[in-house]
PyMOL CGO cylinders between C-alpha atoms (Angstrom):
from pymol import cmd
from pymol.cgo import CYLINDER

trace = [
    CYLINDER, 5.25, 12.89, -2.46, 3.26, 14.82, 0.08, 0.3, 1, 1, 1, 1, 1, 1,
    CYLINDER, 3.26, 14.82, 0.08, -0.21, 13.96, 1.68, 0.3, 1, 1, 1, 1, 1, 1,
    CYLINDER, -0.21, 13.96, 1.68, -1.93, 15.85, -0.61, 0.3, 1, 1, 1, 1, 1, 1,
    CYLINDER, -1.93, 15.85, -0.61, -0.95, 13.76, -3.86, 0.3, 1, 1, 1, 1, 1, 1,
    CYLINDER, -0.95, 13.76, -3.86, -1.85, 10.70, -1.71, 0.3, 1, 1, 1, 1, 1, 1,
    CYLINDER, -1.85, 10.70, -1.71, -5.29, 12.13, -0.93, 0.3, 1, 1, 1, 1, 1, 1,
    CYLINDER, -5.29, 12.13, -0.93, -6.04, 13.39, -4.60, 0.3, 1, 1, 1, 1, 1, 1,
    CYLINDER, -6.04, 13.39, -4.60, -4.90, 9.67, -5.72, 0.3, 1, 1, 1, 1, 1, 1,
    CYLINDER, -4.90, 9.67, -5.72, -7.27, 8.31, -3.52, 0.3, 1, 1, 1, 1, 1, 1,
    CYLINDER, -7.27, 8.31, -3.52, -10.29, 10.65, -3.79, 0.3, 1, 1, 1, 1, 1, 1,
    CYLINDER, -10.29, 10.65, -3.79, -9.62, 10.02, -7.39, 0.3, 1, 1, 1, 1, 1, 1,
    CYLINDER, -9.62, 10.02, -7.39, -10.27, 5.79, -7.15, 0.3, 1, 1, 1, 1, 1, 1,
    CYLINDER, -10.27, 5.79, -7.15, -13.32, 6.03, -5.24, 0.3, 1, 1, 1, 1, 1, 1,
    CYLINDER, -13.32, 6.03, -5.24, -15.69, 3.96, -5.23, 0.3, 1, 1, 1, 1, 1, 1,
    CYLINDER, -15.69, 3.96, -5.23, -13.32, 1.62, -5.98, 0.3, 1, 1, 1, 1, 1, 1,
    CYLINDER, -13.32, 1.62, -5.98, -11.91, 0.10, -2.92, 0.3, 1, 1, 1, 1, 1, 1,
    CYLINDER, -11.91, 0.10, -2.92, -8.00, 0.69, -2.31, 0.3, 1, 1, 1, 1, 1, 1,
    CYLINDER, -8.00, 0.69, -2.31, -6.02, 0.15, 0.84, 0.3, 1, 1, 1, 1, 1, 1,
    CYLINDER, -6.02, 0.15, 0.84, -2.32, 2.40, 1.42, 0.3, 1, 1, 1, 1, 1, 1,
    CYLINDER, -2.32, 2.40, 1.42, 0.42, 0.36, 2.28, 0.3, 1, 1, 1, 1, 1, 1,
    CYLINDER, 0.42, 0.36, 2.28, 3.89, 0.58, 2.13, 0.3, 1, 1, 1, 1, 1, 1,
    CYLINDER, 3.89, 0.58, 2.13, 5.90, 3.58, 3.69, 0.3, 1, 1, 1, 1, 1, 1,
    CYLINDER, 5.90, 3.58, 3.69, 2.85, 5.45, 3.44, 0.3, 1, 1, 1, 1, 1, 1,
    CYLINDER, 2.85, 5.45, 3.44, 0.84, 2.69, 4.73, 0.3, 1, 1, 1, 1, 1, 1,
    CYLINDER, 0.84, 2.69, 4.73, 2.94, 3.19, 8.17, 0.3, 1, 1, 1, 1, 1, 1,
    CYLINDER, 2.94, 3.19, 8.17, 2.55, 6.59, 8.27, 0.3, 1, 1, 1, 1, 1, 1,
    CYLINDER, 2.55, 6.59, 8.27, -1.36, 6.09, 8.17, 0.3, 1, 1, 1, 1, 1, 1,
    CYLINDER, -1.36, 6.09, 8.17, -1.31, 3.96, 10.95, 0.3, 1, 1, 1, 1, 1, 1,
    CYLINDER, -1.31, 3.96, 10.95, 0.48, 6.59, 12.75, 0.3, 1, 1, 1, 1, 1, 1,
    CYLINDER, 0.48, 6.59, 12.75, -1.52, 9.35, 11.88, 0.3, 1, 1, 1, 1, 1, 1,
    CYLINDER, -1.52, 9.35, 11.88, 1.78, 11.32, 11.04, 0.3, 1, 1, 1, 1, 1, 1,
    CYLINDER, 1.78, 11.32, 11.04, 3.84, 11.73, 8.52, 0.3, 1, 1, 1, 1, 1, 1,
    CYLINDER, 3.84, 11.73, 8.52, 7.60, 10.60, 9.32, 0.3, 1, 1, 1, 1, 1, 1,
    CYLINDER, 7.60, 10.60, 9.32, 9.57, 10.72, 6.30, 0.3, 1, 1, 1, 1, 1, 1,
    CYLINDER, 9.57, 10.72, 6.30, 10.00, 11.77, 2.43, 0.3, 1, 1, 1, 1, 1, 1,
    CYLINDER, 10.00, 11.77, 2.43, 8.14, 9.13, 0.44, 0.3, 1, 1, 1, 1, 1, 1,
    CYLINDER, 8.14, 9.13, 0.44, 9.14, 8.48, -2.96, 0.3, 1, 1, 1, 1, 1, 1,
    CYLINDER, 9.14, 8.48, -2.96, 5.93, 6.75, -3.68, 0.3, 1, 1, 1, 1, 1, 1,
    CYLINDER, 5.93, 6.75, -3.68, 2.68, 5.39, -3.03, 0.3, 1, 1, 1, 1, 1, 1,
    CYLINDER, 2.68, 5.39, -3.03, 1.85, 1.98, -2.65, 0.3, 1, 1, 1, 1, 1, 1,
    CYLINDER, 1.85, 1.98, -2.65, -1.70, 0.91, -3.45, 0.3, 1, 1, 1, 1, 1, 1,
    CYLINDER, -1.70, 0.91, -3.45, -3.57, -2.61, -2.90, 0.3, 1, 1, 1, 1, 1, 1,
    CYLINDER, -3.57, -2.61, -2.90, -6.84, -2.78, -5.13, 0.3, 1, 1, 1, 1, 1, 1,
    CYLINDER, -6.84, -2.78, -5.13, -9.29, -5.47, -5.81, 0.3, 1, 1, 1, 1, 1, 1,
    CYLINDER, -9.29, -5.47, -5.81, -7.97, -7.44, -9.04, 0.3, 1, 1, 1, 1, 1, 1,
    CYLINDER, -7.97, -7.44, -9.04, -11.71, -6.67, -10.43, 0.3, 1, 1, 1, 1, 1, 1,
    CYLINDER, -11.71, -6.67, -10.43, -11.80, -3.01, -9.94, 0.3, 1, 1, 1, 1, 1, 1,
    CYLINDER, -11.80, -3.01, -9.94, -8.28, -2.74, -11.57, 0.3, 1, 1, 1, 1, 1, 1,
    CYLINDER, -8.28, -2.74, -11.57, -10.08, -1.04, -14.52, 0.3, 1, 1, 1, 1, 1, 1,
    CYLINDER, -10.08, -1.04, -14.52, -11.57, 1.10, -13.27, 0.3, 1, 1, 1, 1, 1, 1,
    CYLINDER, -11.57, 1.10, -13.27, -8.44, 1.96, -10.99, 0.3, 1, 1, 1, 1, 1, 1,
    CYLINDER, -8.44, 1.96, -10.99, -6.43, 2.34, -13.99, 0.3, 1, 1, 1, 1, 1, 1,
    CYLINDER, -6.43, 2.34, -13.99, -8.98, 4.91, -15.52, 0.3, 1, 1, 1, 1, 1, 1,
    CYLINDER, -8.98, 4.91, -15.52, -9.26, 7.48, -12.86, 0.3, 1, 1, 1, 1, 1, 1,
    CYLINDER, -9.26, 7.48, -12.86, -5.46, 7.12, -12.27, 0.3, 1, 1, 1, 1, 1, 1,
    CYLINDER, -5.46, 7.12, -12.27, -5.08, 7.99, -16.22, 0.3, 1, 1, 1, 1, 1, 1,
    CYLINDER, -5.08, 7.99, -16.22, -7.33, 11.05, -15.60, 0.3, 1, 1, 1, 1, 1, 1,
    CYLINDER, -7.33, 11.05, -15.60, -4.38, 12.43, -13.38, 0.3, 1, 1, 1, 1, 1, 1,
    CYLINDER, -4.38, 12.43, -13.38, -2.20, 11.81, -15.72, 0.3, 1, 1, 1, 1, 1, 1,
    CYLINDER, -2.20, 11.81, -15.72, -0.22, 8.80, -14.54, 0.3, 1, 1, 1, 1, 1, 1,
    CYLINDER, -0.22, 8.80, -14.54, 0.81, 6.11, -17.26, 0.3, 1, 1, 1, 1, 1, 1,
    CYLINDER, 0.81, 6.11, -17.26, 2.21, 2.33, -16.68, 0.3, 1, 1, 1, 1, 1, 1,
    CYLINDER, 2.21, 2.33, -16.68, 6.23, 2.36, -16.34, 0.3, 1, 1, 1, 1, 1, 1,
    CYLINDER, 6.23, 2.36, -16.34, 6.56, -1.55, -15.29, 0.3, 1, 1, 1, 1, 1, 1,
    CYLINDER, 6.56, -1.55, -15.29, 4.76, -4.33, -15.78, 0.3, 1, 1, 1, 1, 1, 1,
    CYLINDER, 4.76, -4.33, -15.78, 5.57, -6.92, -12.89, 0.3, 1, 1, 1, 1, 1, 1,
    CYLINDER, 5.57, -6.92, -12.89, 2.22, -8.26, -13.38, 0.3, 1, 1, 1, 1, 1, 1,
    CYLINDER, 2.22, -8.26, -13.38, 0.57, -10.66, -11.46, 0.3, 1, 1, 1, 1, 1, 1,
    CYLINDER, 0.57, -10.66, -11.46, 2.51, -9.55, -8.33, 0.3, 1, 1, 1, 1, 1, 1,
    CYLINDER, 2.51, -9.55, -8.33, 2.71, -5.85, -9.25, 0.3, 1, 1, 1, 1, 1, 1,
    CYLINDER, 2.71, -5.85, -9.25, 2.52, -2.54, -11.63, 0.3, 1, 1, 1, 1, 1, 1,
    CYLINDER, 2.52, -2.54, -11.63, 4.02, 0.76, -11.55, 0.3, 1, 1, 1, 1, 1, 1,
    CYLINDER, 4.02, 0.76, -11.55, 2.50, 4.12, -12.94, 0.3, 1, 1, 1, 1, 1, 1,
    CYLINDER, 2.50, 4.12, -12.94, 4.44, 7.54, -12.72, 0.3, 1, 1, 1, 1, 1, 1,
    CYLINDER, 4.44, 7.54, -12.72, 2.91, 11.21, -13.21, 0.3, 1, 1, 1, 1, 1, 1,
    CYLINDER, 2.91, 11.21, -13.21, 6.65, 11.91, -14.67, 0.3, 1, 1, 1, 1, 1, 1,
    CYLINDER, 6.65, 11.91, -14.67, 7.20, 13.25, -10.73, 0.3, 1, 1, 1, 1, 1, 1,
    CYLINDER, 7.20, 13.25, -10.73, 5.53, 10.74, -8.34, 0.3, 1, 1, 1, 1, 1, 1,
    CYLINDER, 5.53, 10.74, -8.34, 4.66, 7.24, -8.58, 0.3, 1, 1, 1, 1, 1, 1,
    CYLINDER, 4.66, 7.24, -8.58, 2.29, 4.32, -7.29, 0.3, 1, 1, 1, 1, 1, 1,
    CYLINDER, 2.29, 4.32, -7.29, 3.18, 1.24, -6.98, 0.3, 1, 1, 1, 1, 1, 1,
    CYLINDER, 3.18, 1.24, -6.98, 0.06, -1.07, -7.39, 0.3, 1, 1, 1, 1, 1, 1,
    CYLINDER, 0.06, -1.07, -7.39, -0.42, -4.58, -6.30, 0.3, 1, 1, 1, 1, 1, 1,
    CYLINDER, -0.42, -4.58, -6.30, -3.81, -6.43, -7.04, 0.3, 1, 1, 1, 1, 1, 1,
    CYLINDER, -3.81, -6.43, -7.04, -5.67, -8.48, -4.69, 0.3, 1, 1, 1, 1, 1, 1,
    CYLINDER, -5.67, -8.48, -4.69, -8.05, -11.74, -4.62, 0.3, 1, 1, 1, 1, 1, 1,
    CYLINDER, -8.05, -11.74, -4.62, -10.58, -11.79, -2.21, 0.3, 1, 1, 1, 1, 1, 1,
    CYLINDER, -10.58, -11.79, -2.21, -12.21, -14.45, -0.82, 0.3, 1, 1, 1, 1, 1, 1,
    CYLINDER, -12.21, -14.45, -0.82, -16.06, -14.43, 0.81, 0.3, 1, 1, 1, 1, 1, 1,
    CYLINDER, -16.06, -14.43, 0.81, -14.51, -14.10, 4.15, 0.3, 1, 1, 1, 1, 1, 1,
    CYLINDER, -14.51, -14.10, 4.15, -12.82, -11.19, 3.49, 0.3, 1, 1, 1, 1, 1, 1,
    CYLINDER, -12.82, -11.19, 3.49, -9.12, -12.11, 3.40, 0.3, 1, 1, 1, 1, 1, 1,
    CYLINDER, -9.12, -12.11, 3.40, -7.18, -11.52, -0.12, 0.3, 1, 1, 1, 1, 1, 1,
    CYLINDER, -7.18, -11.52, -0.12, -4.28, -12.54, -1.59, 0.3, 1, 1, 1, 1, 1, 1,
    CYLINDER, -4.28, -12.54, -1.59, -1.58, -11.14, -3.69, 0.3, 1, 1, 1, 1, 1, 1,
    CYLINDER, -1.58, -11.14, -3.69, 0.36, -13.36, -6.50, 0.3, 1, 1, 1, 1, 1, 1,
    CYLINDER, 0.36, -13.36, -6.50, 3.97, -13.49, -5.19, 0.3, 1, 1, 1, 1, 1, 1,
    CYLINDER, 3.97, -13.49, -5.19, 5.34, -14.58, -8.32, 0.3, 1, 1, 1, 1, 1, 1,
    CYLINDER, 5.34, -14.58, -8.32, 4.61, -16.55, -11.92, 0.3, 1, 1, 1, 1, 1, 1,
    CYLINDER, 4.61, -16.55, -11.92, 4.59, -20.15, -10.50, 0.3, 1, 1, 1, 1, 1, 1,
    CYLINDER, 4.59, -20.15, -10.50, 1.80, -19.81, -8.01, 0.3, 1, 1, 1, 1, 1, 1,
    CYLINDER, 1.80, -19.81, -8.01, 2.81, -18.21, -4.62, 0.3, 1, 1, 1, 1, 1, 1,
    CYLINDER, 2.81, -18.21, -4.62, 0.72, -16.20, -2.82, 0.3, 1, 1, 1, 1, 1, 1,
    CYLINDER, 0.72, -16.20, -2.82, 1.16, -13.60, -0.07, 0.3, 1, 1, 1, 1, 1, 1,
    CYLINDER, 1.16, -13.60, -0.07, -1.94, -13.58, 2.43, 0.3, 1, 1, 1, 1, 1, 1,
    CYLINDER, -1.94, -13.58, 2.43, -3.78, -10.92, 3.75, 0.3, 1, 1, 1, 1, 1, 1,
    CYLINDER, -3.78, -10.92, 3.75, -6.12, -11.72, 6.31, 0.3, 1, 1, 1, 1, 1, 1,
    CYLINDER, -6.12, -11.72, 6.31, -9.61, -10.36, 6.49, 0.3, 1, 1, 1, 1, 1, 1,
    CYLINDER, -9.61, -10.36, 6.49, -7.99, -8.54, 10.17, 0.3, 1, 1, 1, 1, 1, 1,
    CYLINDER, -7.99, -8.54, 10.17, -5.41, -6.74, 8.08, 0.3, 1, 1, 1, 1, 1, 1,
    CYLINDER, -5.41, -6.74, 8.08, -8.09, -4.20, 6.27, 0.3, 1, 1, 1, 1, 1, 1,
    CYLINDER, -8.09, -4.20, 6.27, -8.17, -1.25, 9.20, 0.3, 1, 1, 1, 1, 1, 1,
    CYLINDER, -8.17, -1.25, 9.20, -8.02, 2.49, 8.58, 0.3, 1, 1, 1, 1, 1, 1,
    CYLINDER, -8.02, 2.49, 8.58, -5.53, 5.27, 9.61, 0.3, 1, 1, 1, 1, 1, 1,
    CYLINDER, -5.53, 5.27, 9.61, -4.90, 8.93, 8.48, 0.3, 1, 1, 1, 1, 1, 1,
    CYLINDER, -4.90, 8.93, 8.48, -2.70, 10.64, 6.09, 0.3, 1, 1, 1, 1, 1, 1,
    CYLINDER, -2.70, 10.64, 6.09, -3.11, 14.48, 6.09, 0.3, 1, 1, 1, 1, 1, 1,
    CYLINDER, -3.11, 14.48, 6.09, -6.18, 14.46, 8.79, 0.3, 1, 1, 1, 1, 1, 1,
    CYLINDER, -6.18, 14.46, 8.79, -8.22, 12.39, 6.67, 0.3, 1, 1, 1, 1, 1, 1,
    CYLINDER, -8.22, 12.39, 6.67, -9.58, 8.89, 7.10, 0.3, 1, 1, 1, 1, 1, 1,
    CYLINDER, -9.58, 8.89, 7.10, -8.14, 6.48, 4.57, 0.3, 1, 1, 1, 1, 1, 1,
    CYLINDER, -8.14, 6.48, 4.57, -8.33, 2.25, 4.28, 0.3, 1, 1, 1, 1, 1, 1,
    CYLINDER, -8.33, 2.25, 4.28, -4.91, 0.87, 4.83, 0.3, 1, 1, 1, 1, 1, 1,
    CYLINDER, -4.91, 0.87, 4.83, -3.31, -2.08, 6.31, 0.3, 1, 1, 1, 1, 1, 1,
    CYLINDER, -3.31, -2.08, 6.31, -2.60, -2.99, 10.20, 0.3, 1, 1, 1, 1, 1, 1,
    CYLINDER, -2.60, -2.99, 10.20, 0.42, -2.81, 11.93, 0.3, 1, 1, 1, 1, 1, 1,
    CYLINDER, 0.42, -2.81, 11.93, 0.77, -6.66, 11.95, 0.3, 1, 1, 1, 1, 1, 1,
    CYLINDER, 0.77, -6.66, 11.95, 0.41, -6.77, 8.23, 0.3, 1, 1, 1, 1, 1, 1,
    CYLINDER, 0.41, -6.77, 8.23, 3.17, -3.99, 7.23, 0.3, 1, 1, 1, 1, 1, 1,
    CYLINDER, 3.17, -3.99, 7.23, 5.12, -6.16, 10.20, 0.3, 1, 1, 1, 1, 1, 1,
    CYLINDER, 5.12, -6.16, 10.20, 4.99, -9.56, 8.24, 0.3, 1, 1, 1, 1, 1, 1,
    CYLINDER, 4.99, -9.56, 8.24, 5.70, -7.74, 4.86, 0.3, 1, 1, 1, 1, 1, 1,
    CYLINDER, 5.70, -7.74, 4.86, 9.12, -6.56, 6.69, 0.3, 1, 1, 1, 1, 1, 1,
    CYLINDER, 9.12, -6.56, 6.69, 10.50, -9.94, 6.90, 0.3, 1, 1, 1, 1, 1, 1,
    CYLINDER, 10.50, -9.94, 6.90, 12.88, -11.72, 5.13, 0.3, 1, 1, 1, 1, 1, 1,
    CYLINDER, 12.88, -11.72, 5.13, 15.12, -9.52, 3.31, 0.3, 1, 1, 1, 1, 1, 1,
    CYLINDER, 15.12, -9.52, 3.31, 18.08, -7.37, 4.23, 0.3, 1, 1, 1, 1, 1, 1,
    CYLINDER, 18.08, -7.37, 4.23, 16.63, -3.85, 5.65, 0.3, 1, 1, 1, 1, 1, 1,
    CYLINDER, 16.63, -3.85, 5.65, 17.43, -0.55, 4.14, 0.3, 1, 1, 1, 1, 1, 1,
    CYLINDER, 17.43, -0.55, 4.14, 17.77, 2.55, 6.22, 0.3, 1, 1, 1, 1, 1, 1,
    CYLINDER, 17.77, 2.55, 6.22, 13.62, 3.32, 5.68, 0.3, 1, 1, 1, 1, 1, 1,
    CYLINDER, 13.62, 3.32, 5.68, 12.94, 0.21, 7.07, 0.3, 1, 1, 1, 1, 1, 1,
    CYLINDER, 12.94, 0.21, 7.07, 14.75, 0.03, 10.33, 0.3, 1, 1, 1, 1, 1, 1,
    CYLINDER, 14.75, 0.03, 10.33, 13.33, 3.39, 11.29, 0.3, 1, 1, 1, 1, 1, 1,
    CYLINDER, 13.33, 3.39, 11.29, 9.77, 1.93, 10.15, 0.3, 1, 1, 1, 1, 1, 1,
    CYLINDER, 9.77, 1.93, 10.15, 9.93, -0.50, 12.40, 0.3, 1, 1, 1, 1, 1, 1,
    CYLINDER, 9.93, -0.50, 12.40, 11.19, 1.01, 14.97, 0.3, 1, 1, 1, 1, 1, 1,
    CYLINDER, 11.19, 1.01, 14.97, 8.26, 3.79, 14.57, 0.3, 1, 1, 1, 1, 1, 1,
    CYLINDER, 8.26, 3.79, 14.57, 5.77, 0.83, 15.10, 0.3, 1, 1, 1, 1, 1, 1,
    CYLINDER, 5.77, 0.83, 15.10, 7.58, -0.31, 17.77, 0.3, 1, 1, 1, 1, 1, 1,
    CYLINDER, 7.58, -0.31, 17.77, 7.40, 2.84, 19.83, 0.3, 1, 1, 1, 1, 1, 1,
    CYLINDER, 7.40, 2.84, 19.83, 3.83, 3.68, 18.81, 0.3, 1, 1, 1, 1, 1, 1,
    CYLINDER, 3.83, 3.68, 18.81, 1.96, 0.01, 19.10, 0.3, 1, 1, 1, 1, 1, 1,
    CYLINDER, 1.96, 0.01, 19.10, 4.56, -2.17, 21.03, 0.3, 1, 1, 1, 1, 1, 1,
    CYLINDER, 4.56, -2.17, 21.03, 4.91, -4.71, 18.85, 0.3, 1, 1, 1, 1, 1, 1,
    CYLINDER, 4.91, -4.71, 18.85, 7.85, -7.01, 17.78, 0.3, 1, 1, 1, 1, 1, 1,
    CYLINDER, 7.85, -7.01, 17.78, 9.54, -6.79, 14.21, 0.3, 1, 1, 1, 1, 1, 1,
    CYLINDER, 9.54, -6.79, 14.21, 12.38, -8.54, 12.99, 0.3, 1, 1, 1, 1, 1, 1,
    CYLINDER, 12.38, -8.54, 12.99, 14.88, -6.40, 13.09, 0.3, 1, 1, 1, 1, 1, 1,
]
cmd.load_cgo(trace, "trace")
């Protein structure tokens, strides 16, 4: 997937309000691309998932997995977004259902920042955000050199 696709996905959304995390997400925040992405991970308002869905048909993408409340696929037949719907509260924070029996993951009203993909302003989520979703779980390959990215450009701590 190349930083076109992610800005045609997004231009596509608007008005509704969508924030790039993920792989993707990290690249934002660095303003650079720094590695093949295999897809696109999207956070969307749980109300404006709809709408979401209808622009995203336009281009062509259709649902491939249902991991619903937590999370949704769609695939083009060559890329794919990974969607994850959000609650938000008055005060700006969100959360995301972490599985069928109630957990939540939080996003703090903080978390919503902007970066760049291709030049071009987009909404995504802060560096201490993508750092708490890198927790707990064994790290692949991507995600040592993610963190270690973030590292080097903000000078922040990660878990591994």
């Amino acid at each position: 997937m190349d930083a076109g696709t992610v800005l045609r996905v997004l231009d596509s959304v608007k008005p509704a309000e969508v924030w790039v995390a993920g792989g993707w997400g990290i690249d934002a925040r660095l303003g650079r691309r720094t590695r093949e992405h295999r897809d696109l991970d999207l956070l969307h308002r749980l109300e404006e998932e709809p709408a979401v869905l209808a622009a995203l048909s336009r281009l062509g993408y259709r649902e491939t997995l249902d991991l619903r409340p937590v999370r949704f696929v769609l695939s083009d037949g060559e890329t794919e977004l990974d969607l994850h719907p959000l609650v938000f509260a008055e005060d700006g924070s969100a959360i995301q259902q972490a599985d069928d029996e109630g957990a939540t993951f939080p996003y703090p009203a903080s978390c919503f920042v902007t970066g760049h993909v291709g030049g071009v302003e987009v909404a995504c989520v802060s560096v201490a955000q993508q750092v708490f979703f890198h927790q707990g779980y064994p790290p692949t390959g991507r995600d040592l050199a993610d963190m270690r990215h973030l590292r080097e450009a903000f000078g922040v701590r990660t878990h591994f």
